[in-house]
C-alpha positions in Angstrom: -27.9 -50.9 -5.1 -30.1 -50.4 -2.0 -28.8 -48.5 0.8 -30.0 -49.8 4.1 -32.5 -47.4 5.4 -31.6 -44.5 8.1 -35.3 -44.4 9.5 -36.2 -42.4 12.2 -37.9 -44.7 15.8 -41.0 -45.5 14.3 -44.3 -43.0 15.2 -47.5 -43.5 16.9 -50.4 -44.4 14.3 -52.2 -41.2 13.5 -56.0 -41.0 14.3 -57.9 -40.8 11.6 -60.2 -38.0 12.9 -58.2 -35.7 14.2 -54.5 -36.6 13.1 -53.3 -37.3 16.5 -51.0 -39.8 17.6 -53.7 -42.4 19.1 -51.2 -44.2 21.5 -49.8 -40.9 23.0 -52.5 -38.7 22.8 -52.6 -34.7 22.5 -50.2 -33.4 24.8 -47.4 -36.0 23.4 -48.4 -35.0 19.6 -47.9 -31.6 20.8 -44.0 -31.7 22.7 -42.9 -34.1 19.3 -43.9 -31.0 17.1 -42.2 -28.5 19.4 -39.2 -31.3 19.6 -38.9 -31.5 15.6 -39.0 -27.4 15.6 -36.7 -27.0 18.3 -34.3 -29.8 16.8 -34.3 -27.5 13.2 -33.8 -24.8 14.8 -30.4 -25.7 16.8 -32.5 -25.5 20.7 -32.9 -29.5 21.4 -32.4 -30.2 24.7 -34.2 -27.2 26.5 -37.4 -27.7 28.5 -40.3 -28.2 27.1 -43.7 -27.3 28.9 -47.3 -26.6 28.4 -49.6 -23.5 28.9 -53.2 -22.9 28.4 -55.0 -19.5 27.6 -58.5 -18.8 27.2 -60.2 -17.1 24.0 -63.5 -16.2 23.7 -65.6 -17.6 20.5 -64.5 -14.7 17.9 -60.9 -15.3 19.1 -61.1 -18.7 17.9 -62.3 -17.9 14.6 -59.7 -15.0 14.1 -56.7 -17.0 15.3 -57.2 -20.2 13.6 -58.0 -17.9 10.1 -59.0 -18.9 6.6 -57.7 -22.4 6.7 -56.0 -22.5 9.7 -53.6 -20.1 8.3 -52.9 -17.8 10.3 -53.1 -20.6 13.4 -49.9 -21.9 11.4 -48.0 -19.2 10.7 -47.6 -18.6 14.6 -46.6 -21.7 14.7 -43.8 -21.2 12.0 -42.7 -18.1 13.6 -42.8 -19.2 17.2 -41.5 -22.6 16.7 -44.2 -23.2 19.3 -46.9 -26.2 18.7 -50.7 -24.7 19.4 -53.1 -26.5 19.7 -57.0 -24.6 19.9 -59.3 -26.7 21.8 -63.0 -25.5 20.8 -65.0 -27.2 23.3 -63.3 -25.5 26.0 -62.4 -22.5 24.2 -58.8 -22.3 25.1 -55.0 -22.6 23.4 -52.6 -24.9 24.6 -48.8 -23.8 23.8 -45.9 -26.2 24.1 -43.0 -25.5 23.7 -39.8 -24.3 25.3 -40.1 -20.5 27.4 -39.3 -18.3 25.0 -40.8 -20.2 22.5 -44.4 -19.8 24.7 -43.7 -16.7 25.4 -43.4 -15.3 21.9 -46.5 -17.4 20.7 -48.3 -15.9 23.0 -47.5 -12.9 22.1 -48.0 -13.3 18.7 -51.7 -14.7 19.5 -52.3 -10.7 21.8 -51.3 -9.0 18.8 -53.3 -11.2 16.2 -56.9 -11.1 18.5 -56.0 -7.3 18.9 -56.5 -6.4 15.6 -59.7 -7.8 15.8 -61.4 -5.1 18.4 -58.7 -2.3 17.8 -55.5 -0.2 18.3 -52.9 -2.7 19.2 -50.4 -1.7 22.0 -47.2 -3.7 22.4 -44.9 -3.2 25.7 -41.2 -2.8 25.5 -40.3 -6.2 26.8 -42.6 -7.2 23.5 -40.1 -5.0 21.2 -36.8 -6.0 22.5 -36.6 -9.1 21.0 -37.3 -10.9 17.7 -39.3 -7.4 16.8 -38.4 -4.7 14.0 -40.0 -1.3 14.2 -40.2 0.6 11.3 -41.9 3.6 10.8 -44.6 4.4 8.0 -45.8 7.9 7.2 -50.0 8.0 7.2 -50.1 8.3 2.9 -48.9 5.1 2.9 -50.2 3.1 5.7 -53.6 1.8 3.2 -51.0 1.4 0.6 -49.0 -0.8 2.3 -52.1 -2.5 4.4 -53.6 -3.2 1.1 -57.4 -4.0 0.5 -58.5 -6.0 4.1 -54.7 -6.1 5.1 -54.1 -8.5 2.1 -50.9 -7.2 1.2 -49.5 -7.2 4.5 -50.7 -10.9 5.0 -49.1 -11.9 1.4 -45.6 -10.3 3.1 -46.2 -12.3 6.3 -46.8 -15.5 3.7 -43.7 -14.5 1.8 -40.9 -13.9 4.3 -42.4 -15.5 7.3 -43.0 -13.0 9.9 -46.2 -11.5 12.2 -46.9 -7.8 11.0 -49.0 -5.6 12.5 -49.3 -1.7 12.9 -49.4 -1.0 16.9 -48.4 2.1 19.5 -46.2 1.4 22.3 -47.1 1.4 25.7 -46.6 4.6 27.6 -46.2 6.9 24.2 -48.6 8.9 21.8 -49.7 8.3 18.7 -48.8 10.4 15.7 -51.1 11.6 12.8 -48.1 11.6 10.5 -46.5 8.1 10.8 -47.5 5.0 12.6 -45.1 2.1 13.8 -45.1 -1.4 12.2 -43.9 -4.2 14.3 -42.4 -7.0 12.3 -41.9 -10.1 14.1 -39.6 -13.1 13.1 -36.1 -14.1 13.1 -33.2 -11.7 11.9 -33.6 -12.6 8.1 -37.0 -12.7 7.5 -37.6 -9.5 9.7 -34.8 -7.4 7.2 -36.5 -9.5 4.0 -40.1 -8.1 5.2 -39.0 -4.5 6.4 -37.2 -3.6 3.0 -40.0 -4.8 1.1 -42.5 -2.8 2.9 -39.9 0.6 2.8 -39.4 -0.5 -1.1 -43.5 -0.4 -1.3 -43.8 3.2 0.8 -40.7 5.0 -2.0 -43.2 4.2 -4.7 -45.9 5.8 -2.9 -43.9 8.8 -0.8 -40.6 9.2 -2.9 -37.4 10.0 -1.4 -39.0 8.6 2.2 -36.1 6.5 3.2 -33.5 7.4 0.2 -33.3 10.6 1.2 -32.3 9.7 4.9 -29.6 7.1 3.1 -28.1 10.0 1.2 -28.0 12.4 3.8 -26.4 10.0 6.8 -25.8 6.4 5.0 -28.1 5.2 7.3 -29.2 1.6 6.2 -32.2 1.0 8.8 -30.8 -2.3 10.5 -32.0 -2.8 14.4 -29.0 -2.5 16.4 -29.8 -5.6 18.0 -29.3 -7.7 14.9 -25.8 -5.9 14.3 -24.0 -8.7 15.7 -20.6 -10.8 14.4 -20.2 -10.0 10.5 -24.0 -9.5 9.6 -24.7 -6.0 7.8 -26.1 -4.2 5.1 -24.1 -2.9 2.5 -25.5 -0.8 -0.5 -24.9 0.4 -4.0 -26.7 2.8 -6.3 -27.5 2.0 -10.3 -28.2 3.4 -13.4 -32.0 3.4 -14.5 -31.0 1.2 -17.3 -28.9 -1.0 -15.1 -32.2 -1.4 -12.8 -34.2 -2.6 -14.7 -32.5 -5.5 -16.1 -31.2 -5.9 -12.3 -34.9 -6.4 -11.0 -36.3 -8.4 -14.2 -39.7 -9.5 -14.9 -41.7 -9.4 -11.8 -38.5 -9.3 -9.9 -37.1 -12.6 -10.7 -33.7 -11.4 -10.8 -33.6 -9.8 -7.7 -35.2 -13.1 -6.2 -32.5 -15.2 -7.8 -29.4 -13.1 -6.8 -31.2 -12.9 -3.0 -32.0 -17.0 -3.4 -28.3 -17.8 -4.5 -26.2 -15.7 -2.1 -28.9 -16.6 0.9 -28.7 -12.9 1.8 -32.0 -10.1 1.6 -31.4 -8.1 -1.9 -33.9 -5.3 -2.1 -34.4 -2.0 -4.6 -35.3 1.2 -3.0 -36.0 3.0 -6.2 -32.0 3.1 -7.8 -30.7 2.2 -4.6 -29.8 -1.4 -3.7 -30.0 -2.6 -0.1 -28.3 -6.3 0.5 -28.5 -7.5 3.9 -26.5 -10.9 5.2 -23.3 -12.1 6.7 -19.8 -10.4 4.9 -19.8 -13.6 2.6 -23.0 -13.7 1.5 -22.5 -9.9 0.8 -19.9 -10.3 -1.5 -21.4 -13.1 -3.4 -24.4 -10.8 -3.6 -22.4 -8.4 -5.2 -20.5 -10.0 -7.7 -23.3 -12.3 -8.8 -25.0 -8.3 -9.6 -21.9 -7.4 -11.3 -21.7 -10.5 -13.7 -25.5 -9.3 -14.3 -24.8 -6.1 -15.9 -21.5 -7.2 -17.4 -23.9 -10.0 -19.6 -25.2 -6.5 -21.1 -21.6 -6.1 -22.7 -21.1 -9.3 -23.9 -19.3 -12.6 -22.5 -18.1 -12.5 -19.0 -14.5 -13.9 -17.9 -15.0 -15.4 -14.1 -12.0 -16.8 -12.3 -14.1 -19.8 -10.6 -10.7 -20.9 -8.5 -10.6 -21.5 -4.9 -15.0 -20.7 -5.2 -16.8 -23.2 -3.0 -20.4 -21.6 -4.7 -19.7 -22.3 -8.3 -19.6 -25.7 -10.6 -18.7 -25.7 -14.1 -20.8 -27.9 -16.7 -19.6 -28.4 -20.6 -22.6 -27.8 -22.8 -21.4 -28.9 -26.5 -22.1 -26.0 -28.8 -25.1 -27.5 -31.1 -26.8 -27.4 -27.5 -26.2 -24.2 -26.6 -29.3 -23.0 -28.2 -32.1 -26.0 -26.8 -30.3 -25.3 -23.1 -30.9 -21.4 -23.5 -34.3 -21.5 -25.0 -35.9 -18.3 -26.5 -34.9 -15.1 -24.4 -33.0 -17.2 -22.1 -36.5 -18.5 -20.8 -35.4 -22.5 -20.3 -32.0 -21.5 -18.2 -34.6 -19.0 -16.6 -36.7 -21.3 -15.8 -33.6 -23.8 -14.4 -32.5 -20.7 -12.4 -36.0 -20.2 -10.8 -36.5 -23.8 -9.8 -33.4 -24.0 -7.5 -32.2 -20.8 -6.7 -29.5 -20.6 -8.9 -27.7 -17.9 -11.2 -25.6 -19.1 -14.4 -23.3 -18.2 -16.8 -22.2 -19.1 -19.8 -18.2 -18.0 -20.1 -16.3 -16.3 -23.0 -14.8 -19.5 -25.0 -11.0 -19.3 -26.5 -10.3 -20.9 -29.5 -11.6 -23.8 -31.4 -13.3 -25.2 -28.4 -16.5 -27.5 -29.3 -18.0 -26.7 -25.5 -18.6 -24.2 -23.8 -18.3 -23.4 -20.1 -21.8 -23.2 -17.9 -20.7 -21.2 -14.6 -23.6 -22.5 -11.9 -23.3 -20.1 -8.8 -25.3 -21.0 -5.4 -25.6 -23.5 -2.8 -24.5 -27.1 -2.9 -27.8 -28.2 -3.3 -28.7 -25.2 -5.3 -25.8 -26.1 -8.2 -26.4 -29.7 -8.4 -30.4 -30.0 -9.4 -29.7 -27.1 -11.7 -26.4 -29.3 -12.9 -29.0 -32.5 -13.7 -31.4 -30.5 -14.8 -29.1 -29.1 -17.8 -27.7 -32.7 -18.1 -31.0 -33.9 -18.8 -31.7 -31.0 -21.8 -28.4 -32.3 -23.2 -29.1 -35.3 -23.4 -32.6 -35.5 -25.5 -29.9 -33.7 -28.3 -27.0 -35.5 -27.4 -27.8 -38.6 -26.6 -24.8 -40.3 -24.1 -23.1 -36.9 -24.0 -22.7 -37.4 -20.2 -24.0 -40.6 -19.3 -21.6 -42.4 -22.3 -19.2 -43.0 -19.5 -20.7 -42.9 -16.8 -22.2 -46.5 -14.6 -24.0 -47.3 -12.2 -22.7 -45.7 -8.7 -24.1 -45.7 -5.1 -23.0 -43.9 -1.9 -22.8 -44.5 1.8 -22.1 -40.8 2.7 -25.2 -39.5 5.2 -24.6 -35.9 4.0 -25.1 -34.3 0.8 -24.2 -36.6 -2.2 -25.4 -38.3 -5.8 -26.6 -41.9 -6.5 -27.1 -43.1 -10.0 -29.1 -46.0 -11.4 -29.4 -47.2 -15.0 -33.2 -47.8 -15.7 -35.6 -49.3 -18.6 -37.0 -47.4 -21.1 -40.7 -48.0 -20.9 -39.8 -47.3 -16.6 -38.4 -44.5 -17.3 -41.2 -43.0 -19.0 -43.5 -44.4 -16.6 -41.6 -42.7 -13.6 -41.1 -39.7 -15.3 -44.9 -39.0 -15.6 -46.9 -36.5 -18.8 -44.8 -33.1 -18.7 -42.4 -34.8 -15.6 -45.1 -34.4 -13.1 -45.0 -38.1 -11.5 -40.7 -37.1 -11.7 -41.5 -34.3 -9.6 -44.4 -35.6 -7.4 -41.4 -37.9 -6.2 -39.4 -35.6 -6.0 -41.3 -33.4 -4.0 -42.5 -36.4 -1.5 -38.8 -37.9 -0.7 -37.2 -34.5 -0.5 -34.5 -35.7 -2.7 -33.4 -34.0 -5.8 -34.8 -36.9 -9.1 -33.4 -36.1 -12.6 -33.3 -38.7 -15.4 -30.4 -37.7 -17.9 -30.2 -39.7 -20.4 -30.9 -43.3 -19.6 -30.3 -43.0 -15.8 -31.9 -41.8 -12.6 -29.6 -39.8 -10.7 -31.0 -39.1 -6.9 -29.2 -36.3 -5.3 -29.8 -35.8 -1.2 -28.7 -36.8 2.1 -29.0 -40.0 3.2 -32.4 -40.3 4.1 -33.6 -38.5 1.1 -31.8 -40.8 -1.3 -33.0 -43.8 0.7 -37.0 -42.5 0.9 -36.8 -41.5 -3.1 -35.3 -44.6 -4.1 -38.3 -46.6 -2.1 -41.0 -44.5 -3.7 -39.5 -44.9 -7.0 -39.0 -48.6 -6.8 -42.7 -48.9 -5.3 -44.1 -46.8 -8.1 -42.8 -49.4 -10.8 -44.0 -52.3 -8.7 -47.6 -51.1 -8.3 -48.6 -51.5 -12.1 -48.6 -55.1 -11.7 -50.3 -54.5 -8.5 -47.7 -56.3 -6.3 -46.6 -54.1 -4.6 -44.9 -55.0 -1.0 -44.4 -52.1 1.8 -43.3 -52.7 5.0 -44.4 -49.5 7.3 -42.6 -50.7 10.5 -40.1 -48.2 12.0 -40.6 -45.6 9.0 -41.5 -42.2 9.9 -42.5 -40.8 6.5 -46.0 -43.3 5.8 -49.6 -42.0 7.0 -52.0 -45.0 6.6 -55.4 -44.1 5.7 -57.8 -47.4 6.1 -60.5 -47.5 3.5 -64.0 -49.4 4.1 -64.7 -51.2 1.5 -64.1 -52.0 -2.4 -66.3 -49.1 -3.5 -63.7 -46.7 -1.6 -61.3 -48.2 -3.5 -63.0 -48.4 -7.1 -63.6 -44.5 -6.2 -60.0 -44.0 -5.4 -58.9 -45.9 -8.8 -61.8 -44.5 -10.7 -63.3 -41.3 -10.6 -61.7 -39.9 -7.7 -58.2 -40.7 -9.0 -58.0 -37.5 -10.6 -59.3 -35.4 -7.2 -56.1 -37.8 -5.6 -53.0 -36.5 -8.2 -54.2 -33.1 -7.2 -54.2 -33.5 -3.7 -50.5 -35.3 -4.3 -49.5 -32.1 -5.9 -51.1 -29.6 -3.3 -49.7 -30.9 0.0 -46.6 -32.3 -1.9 -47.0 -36.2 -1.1 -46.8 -39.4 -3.1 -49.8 -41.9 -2.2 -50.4 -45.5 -3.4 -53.1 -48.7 -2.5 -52.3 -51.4 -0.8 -53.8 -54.6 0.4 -53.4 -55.5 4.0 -53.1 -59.1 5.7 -55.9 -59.2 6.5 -58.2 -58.5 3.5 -58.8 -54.9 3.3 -57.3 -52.0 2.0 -55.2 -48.9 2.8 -54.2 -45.5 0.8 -50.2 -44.8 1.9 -49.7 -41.0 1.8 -46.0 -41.0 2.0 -43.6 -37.5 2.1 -40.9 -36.5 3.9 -42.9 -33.6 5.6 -45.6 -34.7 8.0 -47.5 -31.3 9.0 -50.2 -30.9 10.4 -54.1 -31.0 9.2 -54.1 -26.9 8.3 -50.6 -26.8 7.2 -50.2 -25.6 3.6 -48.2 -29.5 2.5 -47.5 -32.6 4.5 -49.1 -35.8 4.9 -51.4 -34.7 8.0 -53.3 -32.2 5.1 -53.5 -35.1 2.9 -55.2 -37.7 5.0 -58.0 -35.1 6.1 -58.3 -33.9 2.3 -58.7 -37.2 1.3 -60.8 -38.9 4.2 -63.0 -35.5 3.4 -63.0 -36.9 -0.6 -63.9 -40.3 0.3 -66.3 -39.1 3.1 -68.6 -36.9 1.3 -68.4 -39.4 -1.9 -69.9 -41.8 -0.1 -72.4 -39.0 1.7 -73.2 -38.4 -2.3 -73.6 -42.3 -3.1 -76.3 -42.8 0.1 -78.1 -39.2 -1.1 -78.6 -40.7 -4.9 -79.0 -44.3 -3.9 -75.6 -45.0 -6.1 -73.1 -48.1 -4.8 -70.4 -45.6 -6.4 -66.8 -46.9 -7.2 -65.0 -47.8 -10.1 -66.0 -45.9 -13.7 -69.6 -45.4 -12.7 -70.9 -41.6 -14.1 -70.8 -38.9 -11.5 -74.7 -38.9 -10.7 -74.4 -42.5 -10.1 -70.8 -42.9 -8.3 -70.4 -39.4 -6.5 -67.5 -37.1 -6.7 -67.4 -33.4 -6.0 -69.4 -32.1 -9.1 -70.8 -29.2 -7.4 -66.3 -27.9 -7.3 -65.4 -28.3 -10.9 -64.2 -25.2 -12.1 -65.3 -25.0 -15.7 -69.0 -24.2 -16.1 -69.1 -26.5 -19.5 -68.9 -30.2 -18.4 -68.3 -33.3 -20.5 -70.0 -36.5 -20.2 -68.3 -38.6 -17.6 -70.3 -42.0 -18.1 -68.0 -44.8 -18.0 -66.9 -46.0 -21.5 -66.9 -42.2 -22.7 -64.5 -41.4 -25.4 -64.8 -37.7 -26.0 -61.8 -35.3 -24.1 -63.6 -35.6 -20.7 -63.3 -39.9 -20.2 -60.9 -41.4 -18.3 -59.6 -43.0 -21.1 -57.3 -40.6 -22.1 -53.7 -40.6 -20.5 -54.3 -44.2 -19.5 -51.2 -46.1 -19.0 -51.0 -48.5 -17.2 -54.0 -51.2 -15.3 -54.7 -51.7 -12.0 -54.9 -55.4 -11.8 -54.4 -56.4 -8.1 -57.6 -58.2 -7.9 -61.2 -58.3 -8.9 -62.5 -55.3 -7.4 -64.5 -52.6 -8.1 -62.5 -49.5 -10.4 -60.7 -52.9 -12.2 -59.0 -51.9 -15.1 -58.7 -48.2 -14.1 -55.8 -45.6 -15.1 -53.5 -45.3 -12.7 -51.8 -42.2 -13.9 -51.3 -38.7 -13.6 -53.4 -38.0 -16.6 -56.8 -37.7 -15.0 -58.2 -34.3 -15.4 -61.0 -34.1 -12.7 -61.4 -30.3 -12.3 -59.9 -29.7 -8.6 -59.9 -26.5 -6.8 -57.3 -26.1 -4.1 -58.6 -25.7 -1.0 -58.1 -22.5 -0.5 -60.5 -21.6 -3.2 -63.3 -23.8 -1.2 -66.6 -21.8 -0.1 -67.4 -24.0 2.8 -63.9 -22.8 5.2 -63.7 -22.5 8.9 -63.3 -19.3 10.1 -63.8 -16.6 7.2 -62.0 -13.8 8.6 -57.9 -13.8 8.4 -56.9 -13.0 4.7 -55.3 -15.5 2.5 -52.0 -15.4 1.4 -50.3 -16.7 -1.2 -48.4 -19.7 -1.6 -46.3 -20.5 -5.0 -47.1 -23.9 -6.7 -44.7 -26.5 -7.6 -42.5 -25.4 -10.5 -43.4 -27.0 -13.8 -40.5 -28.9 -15.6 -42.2 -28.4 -18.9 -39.7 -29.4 -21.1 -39.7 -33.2 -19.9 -40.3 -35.6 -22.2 -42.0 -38.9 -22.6 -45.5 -39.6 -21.7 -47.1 -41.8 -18.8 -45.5 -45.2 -19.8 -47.8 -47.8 -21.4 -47.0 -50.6 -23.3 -45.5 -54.1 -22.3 -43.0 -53.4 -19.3 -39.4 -55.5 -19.3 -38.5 -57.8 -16.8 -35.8 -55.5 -15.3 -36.4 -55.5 -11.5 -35.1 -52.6 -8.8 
């Protein structure tokens, strides 16, 4: 069933420290980020070059941010790789030239903030900049307490905002000038929601001009081949069902048709190419046509729908109450659905599934899978075992043992989705198959994690890192790193799995010792907000300052030993009421519950540990951490994995069957 792998030339080893590849050193790390960034972004093969610039010490703090954040989001939006150097106090920017030159810009506009008005030239506002106009009664509105609500819009539709004055005119005491920075989309996504924010609080700001002249606000620099706005006005029963509960309509429609969808009061703005537009629109028209009653969609010659036959007794499970299950299958892939008007004595009915490619097919599985706890072989009755050569977009499906199954899947689908999440791939299990839905590469990495995770509860497991591109090795010291790892820090681990979206598992090495794979498909960087970069320095930080603990309290740590005696990050737990974490405890804090499964590659320290997704050690992200460089930037917000709560099964257990991957 194996595909042969598609690796990428295998990467320098990563320094521990600093996360640098060791062989190539800093300016190397640097032009293979730009180079990833520039291939994603259709511009390999142009120049690439380095610049330096000098900060002072309070520039440093404000452009690295709370967490690096805002460091990384100039990054994002520059497609530049920066790189602060606090010894000498300077920035180094590699990239191609426009890419530098719009970093750089980005970085005068962020440290200007800090000491004052910012003033931006025209050559910095005639490209990749939006201008939009705010009258002074809503300037702290939309600024928000410490500019956090402008930051959350940066975080949300990633752009650079700031309010500024262009050079060589006045400044108004009626409206000031907000330059959005970004590419085309996330520019029109950030500038309608700021002019949606300003109606609430000056009413008939913008509307008003739209009635008058139709004017839609677009820069006439982004007017280019078929992209436009086109708008549409609704009844005030119509918008609220079109905006939904905390906007999740909106955000679906927007998320399935890959276009901007925006409410200005009654008035709906949709921004994208002609196509996009239209799919928009009709996906907002089947909306408010649900209000009647059954909809009638002719789906022929669509390349955005797929049709799925639920059986009728399932209709019910697949809906859940107030629509909230195929609401929540809508919100995990950016997909809108339907069910059709049925004719006749028909003992299915029609699921419409409207979005992208990828889009349609996890919210396909995912329905599959609902099905199939109440039918049981509705789908996969027929169905065998099938694998694909394809490198683009396409499904793979495996037939798998029970007690596996339930062990992959993980309590409430979590370990499902870690995988998931780590391989890029799409993992569903419907029924009594796994079906893998990606590109090559995404196939290939999820069906490696997958077979690994099954392999490791014996504690056999066999990885060979040569030539892959997707495997951060972090080397541990001794056996009471790893009796901490398997033990009390396990818990601490799941949660850093989940946070920077990886998938990590122990090995033994050749020669004797021990190392923690972080595997995921998105490497990052140490302040990024996921990839395996984040990881290792979360989790050399967790086995650092365990052992700091253990030397403090005179404690050899490791394996099930109590918190004063084995270390762990006591002084983070979030609940003030703590439980009794002595090894052998039985009440809801011990280790014992969830357990399902040994880890029994050897005598070591943390022997007989769970190695599971169950632990609960109290973990706060790390945003919420006191101790942060640089206290300044605000913090956005970044959404959290979304829950598959309705996945059965628990964390395996049991006697496990000889079948073999």
């Amino acid at each position: 069933f194996w595909l042969k792998p598609f690796w990428l030339p295998q990467a320098a080893p990563l320094d521990r420290r600093t996360g640098v590849a060791r062989s190539r050193g800093r300016a190397s790390a640097l032009r293979r980020i730009a180079a990833e960034t520039m291939a994603a972004r259709g511009t390999a093969g142009e120049k690439l070059d380095t610049e330096t610039m000098e900060i002072t010490d309070e520039d440093a703090a404000f452009i690295l941010g709370k967490g690096g954040r805002t460091k990384q989001k100039i990054i994002k939006v520059s497609g530049c790789a920066i790189e602060l150097n606090d010894q000498e106090l300077t920035l180094e920017f590699t990239g191609t030239r426009v890419q530098r030159r719009k970093a750089q810009k980005y970085v005068r506009c962020v440290v200007a903030q800090r000491t004052g008005v910012v003033t931006v030239t025209e050559e910095d506002v005639s490209e990749d900049c939006t201008v939009l106009t705010v009258p002074q009664p809503a300037i702290g509105f939309v600024t928000g307490a410490k500019g956090n609500f402008l930051r959350t819009l940066e975080d949300e539709h990633s752009v650079i905002m700031c309010f500024a004055v262009q050079e060589g005119m006045e400044a108004s005491d009626e409206v000031s000038d907000l330059m959005i920075f970004g590419t085309r989309l996330s520019r029109r996504g950030a500038q309608l929601a700021v002019m949606s924010v300003v109606e609430t609080k000056v009413p008939g700001y913008y509307t008003d001009r739209w009635r008058e002249s139709g004017s839609t606000f677009d820069d006439k620099t982004d007017l280019n081949g078929d992209w436009g706005t086109s708008t549409l006005e609704l009844s005030q029963e119509e918008l609220s069902y079109a905006i939904g509960s905390h906007g999740k309509t909106r955000k679906k429609i927007a998320r399935a048709s890959c276009c901007v969808v925006q409410y200005l009061t009654s008035i709906v703005f949709i921004s994208g190419t002609k196509k996009q537009r239209e799919h928009a629109k009709e996906y907002l028209k089947w909306l408010l046509e649900q209000l009647e009653g059954p909809i009638h969609i002719d789906i022929k010659g669509r390349d955005d729908a797929t049709i799925l036959e639920v059986p009728l007794e399932c209709i019910g499970y697949v809906t859940g109450n107030r629509r909230e299950t195929l609401g929540l299958v809508e919100e995990t892939f950016g997909a809108l659905t339907f069910f059709l008007a049925k004719g006749g004595e028909e003992k299915s009915e029609k699921l419409a599934i409207f979005g992208s490619v990828r889009a349609r097919k996890g919210a396909e599985l995912m329905v599959m899978s609902a099905v199939e706890r109440k039918a049981e072989g509705h789908y996969t009755g027929k169905m065998t075992d099938r694998k694909t050569t394809t490198k683009s977009f396409d499904v793979d499906r495996l037939t798998m043992d029970p007690e596996d199954m339930a062990y992959a899947r993980g309590r409430e689908g979590s370990t499902r989705s870690k995988l998931e999440t780590a391989s890029g791939a799409i993992l569903q299990f419907v029924g009594p198959m796994a079906f893998i839905a990606g590109d090559a590469m995404e196939r290939q990495r999820c069906r490696d994690y997958l077979g690994w995770l099954l392999e490791q509860k014996d504690g056999k497991v066999s990885v060979d890192t040569q030539g892959r591109s997707d495997i951060t090795e972090l080397a541990l010291s001794g056996e009471d790193d790893v009796g901490f790892i398997l033990g009390s820090g396990l818990g601490e681990m799941r949660k850093i799995e989940a946070e920077c979206g990886v998938f990590c598992m122990m090995l033994d090495t050749d020669e004797g010792g021990h190392q923690l794979l972080i595997c995921g498909h998105e490497e990052g960087s140490s302040y990024s907000p996921t990839g395996r970069l984040k990881a290792l320095r979360l989790l050399t930080r967790l086995v650092t300052e365990r052992n700091v603990r253990s030397d403090y309290h005179g404690g050899k740590g490791g394996g099930k030993s109590s918190w004063k005696g084995g270390g762990g990050w006591r002084d983070r737990s979030r609940s003030p009421r703590r439980s009794s974490w002595s090894s052998g405890g039985t009440g809801k804090g011990s280790w014992q519950s969830g357990a399902v499964a040994s880890w029994s590659s050897g005598a070591r320290a943390g022997k007989g540990n769970s190695w599971s997704s169950g632990a609960t050690t109290a973990w706060r992200r790390e945003d919420s951490w006191s101790s942060r460089p640089a206290p300044r930037a605000a913090a956005g917000t970044r959404s959290p994995t979304p829950p598959w709560r309705k996945s059965g099964g628990g964390g395996g257990g049991g006697s496990w069957g000889a079948k073999r991957w």
